[in-house]
C-alpha positions as CSV (number, residue, x, y, z in Angstrom):
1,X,70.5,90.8,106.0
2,X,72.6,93.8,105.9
3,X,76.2,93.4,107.4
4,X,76.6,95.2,110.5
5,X,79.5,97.3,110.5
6,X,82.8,97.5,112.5
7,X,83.6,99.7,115.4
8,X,87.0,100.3,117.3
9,X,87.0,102.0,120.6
10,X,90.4,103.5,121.8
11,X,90.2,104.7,125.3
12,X,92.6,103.9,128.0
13,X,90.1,104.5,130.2
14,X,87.7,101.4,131.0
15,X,84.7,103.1,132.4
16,X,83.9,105.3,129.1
17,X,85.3,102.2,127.1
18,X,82.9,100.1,128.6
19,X,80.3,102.6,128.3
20,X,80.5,103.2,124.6
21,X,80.7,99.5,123.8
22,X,77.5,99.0,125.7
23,X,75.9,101.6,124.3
24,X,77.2,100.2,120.3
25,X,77.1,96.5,120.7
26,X,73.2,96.1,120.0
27,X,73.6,97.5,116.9
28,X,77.0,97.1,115.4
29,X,80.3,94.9,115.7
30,X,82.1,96.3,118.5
31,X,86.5,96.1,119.3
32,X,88.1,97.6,121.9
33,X,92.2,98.9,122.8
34,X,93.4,100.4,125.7
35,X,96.4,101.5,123.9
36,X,97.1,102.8,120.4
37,X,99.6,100.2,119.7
38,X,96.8,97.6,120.1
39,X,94.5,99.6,118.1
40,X,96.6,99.5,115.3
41,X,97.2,96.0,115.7
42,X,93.4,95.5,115.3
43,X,93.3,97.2,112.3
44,X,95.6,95.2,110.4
45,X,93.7,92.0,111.6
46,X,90.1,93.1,111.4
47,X,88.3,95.3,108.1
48,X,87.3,98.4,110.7
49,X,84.4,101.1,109.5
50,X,85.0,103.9,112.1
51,X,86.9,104.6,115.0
52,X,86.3,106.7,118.0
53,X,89.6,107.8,119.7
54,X,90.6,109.6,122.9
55,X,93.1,111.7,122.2
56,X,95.2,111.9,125.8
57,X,96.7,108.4,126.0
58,X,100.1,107.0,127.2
59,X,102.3,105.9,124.5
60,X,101.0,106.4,121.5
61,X,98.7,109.4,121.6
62,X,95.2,109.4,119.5
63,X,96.2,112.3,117.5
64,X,99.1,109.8,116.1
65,X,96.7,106.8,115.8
66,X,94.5,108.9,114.3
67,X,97.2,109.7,111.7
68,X,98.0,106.0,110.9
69,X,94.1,105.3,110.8
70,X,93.7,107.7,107.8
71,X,97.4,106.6,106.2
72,X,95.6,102.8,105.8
73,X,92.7,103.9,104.9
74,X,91.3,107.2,104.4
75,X,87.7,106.0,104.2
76,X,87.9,104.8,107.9
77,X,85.9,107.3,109.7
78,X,87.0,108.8,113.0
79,X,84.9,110.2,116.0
80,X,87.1,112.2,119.0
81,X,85.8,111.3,122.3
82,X,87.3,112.8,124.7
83,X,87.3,114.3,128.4
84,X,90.5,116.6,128.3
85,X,90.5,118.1,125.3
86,X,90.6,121.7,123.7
87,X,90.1,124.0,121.1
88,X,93.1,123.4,119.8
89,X,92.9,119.5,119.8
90,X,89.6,119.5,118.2
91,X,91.0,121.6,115.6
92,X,94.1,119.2,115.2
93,X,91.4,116.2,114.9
94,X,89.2,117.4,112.7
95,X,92.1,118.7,110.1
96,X,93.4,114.9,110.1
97,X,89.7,114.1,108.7
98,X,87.6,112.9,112.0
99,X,84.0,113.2,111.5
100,X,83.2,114.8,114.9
101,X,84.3,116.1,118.2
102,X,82.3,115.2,121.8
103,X,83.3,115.5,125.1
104,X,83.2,113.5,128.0
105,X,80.8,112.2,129.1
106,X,78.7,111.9,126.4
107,X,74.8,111.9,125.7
108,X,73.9,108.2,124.8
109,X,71.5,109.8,121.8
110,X,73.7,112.0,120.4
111,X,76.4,109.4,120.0
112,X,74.9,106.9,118.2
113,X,73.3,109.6,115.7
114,X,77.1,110.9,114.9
115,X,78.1,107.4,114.7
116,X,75.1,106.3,112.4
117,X,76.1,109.8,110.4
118,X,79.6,108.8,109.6
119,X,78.8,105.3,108.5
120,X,76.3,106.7,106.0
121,X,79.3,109.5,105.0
122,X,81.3,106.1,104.8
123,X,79.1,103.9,102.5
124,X,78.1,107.4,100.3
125,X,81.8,107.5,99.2
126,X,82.5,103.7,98.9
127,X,79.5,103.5,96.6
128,X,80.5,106.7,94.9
129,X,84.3,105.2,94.6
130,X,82.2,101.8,93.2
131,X,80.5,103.6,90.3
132,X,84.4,105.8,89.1
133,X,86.2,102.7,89.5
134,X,83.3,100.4,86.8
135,X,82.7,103.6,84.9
136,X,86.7,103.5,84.0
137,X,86.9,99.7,84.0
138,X,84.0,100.0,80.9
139,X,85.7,102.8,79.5
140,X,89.1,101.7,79.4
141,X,88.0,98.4,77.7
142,X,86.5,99.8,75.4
143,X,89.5,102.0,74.6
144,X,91.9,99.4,75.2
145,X,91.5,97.4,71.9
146,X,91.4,100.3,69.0
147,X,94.3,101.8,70.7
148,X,96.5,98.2,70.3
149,X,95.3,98.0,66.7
150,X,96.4,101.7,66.6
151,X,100.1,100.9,68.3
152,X,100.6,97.9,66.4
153,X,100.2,99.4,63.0
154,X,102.0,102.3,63.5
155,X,105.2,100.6,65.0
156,X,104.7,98.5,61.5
157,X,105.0,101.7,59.6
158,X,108.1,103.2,61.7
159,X,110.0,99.8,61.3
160,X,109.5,100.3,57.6
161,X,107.8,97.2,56.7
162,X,105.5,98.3,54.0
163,X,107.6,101.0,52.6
164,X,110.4,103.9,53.2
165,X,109.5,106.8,54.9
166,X,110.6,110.2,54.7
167,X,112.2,112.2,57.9
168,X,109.1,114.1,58.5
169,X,106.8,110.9,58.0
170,X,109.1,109.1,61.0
171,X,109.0,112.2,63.5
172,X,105.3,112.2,62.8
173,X,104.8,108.5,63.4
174,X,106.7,108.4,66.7
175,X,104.9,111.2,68.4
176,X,101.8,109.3,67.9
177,X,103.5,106.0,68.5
178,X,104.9,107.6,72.0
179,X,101.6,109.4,72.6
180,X,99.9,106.1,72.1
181,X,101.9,104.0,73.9
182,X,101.7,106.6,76.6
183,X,97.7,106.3,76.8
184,X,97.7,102.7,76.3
185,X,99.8,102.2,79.7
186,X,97.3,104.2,81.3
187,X,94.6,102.6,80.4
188,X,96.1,98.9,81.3
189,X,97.2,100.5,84.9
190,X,93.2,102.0,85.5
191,X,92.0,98.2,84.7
192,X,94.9,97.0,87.4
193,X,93.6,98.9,89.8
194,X,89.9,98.4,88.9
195,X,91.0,94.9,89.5
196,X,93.0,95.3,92.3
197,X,89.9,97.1,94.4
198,X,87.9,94.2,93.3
199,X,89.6,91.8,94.4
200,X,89.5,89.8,91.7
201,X,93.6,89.8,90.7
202,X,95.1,85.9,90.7
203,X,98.3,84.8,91.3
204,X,99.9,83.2,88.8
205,X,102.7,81.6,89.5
206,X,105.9,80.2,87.3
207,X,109.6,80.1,86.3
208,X,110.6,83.0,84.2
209,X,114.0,84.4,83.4
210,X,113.9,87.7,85.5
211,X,117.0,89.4,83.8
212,X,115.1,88.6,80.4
213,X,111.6,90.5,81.5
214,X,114.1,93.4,82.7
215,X,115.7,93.9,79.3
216,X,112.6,93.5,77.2
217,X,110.4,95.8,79.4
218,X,113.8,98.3,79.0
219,X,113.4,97.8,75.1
220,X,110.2,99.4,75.1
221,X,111.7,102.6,76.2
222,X,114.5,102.6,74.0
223,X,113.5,105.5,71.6
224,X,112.3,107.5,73.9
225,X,115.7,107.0,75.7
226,X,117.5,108.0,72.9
227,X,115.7,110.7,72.0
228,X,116.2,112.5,75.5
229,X,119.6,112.0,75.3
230,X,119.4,109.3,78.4
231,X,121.9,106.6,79.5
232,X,120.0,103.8,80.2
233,X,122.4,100.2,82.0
234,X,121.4,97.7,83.0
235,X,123.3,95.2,85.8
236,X,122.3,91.6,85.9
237,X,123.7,88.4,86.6
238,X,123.4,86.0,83.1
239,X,120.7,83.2,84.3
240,X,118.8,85.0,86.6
241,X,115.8,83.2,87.0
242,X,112.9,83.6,89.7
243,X,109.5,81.9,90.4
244,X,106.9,84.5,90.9
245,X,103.9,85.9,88.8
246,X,105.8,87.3,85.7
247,X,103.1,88.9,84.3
248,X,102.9,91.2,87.7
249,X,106.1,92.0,88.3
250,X,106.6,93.0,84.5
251,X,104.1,95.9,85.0
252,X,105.6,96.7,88.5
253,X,109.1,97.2,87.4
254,X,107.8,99.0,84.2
255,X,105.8,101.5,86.1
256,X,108.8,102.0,87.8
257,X,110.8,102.7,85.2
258,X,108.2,104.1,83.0
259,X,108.5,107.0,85.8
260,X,112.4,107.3,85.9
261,X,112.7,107.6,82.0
262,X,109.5,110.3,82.7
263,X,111.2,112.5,85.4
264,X,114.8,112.2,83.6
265,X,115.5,114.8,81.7
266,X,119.1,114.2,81.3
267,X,121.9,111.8,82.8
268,X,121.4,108.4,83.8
269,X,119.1,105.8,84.7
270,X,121.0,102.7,86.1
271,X,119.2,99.4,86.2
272,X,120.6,96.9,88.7
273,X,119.5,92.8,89.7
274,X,120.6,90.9,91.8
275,X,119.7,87.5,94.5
276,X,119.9,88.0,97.9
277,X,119.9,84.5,99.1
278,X,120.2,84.9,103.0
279,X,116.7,86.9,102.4
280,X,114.7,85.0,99.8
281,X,114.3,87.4,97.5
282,X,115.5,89.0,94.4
283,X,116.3,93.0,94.5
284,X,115.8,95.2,92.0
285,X,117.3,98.9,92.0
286,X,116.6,101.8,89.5
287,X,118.7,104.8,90.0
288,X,118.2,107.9,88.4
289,X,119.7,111.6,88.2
290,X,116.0,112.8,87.5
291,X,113.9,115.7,89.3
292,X,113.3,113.8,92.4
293,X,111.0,114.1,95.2
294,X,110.7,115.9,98.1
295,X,110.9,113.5,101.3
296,X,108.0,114.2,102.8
297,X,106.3,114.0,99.7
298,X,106.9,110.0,99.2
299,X,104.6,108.1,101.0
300,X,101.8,110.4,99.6
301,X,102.9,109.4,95.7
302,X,101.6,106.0,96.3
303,X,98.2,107.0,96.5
304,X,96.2,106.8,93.5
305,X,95.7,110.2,91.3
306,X,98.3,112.0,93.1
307,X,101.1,113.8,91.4
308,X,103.6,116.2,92.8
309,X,102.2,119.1,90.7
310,X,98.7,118.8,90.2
311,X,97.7,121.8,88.2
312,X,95.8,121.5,85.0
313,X,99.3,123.1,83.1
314,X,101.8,120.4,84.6
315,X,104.5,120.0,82.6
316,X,104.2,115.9,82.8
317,X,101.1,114.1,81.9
318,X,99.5,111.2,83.6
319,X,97.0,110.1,86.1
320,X,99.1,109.6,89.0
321,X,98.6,105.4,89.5
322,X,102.0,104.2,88.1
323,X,102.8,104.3,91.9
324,X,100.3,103.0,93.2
325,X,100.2,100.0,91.2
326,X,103.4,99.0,91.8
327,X,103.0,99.4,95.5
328,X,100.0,97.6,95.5
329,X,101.2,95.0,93.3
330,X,104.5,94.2,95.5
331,X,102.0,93.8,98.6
332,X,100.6,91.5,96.5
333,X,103.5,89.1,95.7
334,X,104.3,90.0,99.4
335,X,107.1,91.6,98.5
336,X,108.8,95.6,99.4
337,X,108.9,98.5,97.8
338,X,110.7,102.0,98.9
339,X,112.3,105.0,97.3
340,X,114.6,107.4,98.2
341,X,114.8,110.5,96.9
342,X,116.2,114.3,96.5
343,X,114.4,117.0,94.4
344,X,117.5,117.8,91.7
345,X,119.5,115.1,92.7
346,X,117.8,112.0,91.6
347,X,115.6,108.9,92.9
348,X,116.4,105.5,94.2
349,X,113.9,102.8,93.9
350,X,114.4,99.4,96.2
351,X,112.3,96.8,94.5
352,X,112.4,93.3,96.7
353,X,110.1,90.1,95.1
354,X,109.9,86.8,97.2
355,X,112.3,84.0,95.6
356,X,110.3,80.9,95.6
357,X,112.3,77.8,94.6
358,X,112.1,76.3,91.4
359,X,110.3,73.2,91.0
360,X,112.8,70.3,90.6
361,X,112.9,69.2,86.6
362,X,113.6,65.4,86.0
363,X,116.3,65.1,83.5
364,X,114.9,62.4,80.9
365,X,118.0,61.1,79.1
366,X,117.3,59.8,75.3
367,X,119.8,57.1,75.3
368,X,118.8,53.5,75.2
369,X,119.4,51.1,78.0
């Protein structure tokens, strides 16, 4: 049996609300909101497939819903119904990516074949999405194991294990050690996300020393840091310890910082930990005097594949996920992540991970009685 898909009906209006969901309801799982606050509070709750929207509505108006509809997901589709609308509004609608535009009242047919339309639009692009996202998983596993054999021997040959190397033997070893390193991160965040869309990431939890992970992950940077001519410092308080899933939030905060030692090109990066116990969590800060990014450009960085320049001859290389791993990650943990940030002046990332108490240890004394 095929799943029937989900349907949301804004309309502040009951008559046409009623209407539609009449008209829906034999052949689809119908919701309804009168507002667009309660819309959106549907659409945290319940997975929705499409949308149809009036645009003039007290409060929060459709054109805004709309807006947040496409900002959760941008495979929700989105059908304008509407009885006071204009040229101008269908234009608006249709440039925030709604499928359609029909005015009140509506022809019973013609709705449910636009509605029908956009739900195959919908499943085209999931199943399209599907076959990229296994297509890279394959790929990237494939890559995955040469490339460590490939990192591993040549960090053996620039620590000079098996013999001395002359000056132009080490620059030559650690461009293709950072080149390497460089593809190797991208290949483990494409099988985070792979596994991150499929639902199939676990949480494991334990004890780890947080300000340990920090300096370690900070190590792996450290030529690259020196050769850029980079202050890197790092704040934290000795013992920091934290129960969480320490394999995650080692890849979160070295996306993170993987980024600010990409978009420094001179100055300082300043690492910084600490507990906020009123809060439950631990904080992590990384500031930087880097390139920055525009403000309204933020919120758009943490989708996947997106880059601030996304030209063929950027100067920066990359596929655009560190971001969006690290946000997706930190929803994971149910933790918070934000930046600020300035083009020229510098970015401020605001890591937060939950603080879950350590489990109690029983001291076993080895003493006799």
């Amino acid at each position: 049996m095929v799943d029937r898909a989900n349907i949301l009906i804004v309309d502040d209006e009951m008559g046409p609300r009623e209407s539609l969901k009449m008209i829906l309801k034999p052949y689809f799982n119908v919701f309804t909101a009168e507002r667009g606050g309660q819309a959106i509070e549907i659409l945290n709750q319940i997975p929705i497939d499409l949308v149809t929207l009036d645009l003039k509505m007290p409060g929060l108006t459709g054109t805004k819903v709309l807006e947040k509809v496409k900002q959760r997901d941008p495979d929700i589709e989105a059908i304008i119904i509407t009885g006071y609308g204009s040229m101008d509004t269908a234009i608006e609608g249709l440039r925030l990516g709604a499928f359609d535009y029909v005015s009140k009242p509506f022809d019973v047919d013609h709705i449910l074949t636009l509605v029908r339309c956009a739900l195959e639009r919908r499943n085209a692009r999931l199943k399209l999405k599907q076959i990229k996202s296994e297509f890279l998983a394959n790929v990237s596993h494939e890559l995955r194991t040469p490339l460590s054999v490939v990192v591993g021997f040549v960090s053996i040959l620039l620590d000079q294990l098996i013999g001395k190397l002359t000056e132009e033997q080490q620059r030559a070893l650690e461009r293709v050690y950072k080149n390497s390193e460089e593809l190797l991160e991208l290949i483990d965040n494409v099988l985070c996300l792979t596994s991150l869309n499929a639902g199939d990431l676990c949480l494991d939890e334990k004890e780890f020393d947080f300000g340990l992970m920090v300096k370690q992950t900070a190590e792996r940077y450290s030529r690259l840091v020196e050769e850029k001519g980079i202050e890197l410092s790092i704040q934290s308080p000795p013992g920091m310890r934290a129960v969480s899933d320490p394999a995650k939030v080692a890849r979160i905060f070295q996306n993170l910082l993987h980024n600010a030692v990409k978009f420094t090109l001179r100055g300082q990066i300043a690492v910084k930990l600490h507990r906020s116990v009123t809060r439950g969590v631990v904080d992590l800060e990384i500031i930087d005097t880097g390139m920055g990014i525009p403000r309204d450009q933020i919120e758009g960085m943490f989708q996947p594949f997106r880059q601030m320049d996304g030209s063929f001859r950027r100067q920066f290389s990359g596929m655009g996920l560190g971001l969006t791993i690290a946000r997706r990650l930190t929803d994971f943990l149910g933790g918070t992540l934000e930046i600020r940030s300035q083009p020229n002046i510098g970015t401020h990332v605001l890591l937060s991970i939950p603080q879950r108490p350590a489990p109690h240890r029983i001291a076993i004394s080895d003493h006799k009685n």
